[in-house]
C-alpha positions as CSV (number, residue, x, y, z in Angstrom):
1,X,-34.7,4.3,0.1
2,X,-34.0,7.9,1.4
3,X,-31.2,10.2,-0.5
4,X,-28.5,9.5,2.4
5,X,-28.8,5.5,1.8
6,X,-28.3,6.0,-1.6
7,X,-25.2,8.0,-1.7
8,X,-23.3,5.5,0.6
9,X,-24.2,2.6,-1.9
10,X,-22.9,4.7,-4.6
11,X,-20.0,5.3,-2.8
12,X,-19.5,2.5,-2.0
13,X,-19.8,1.1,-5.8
14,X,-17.5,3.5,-6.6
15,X,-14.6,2.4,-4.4
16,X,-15.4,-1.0,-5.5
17,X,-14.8,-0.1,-9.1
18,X,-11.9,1.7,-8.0
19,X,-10.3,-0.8,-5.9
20,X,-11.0,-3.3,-8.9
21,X,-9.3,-1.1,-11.1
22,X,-6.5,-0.7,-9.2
23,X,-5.9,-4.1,-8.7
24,X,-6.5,-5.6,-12.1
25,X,-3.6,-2.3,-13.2
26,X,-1.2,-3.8,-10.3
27,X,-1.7,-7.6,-11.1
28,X,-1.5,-7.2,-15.0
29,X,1.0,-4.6,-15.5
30,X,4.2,-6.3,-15.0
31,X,6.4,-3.3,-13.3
32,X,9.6,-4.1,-11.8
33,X,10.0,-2.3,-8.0
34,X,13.0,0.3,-8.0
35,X,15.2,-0.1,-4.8
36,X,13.7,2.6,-2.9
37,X,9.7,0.6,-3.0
38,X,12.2,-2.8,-2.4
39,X,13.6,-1.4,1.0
40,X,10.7,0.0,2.1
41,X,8.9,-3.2,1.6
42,X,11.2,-5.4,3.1
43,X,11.3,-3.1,5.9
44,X,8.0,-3.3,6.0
45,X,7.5,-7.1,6.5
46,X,10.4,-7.0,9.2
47,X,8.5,-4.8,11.1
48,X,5.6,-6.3,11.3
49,X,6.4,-10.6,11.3
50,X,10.1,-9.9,12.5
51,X,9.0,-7.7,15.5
52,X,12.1,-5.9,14.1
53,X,12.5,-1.7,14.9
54,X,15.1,-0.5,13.0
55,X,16.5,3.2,13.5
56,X,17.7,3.8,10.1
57,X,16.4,2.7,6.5
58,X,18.4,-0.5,5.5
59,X,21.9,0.2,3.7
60,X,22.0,3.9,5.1
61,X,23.5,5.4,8.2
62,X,21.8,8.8,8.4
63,X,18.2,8.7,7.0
64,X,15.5,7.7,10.0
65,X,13.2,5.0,9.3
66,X,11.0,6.4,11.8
């Protein structure tokens, strides 16, 4: 195994780690979402199983969603 084969499979173990990491923090850690990462979200799944475009964050009149 040459030097460049090995870097991408430690890269690539270390992303694994990493992603594990950050979803074993996510899935424990019991952290209510503030308004602000609710919107966003919600906005989020309209766009993309609603087909929905909206011009302006939900709730607000002058702040671009775009």
């Amino acid at each position: 195994m040459n030097n460049h084969q090995k870097i991408w499979i430690w890269t690539l173990v270390l992303a694994l780690v990493v992603l594990g990491v950050m979803l074993r923090v996510r899935v424990s850690a019991d952290l209510p979402l503030d308004a602000d990462e609710s919107i966003a979200g919600l906005m989020a799944r309209n766009i993309a199983y609603e087909g929905e475009a909206p011009l302006f964050l939900y709730g607000e009149s002058y702040v671009g969603s775009a």
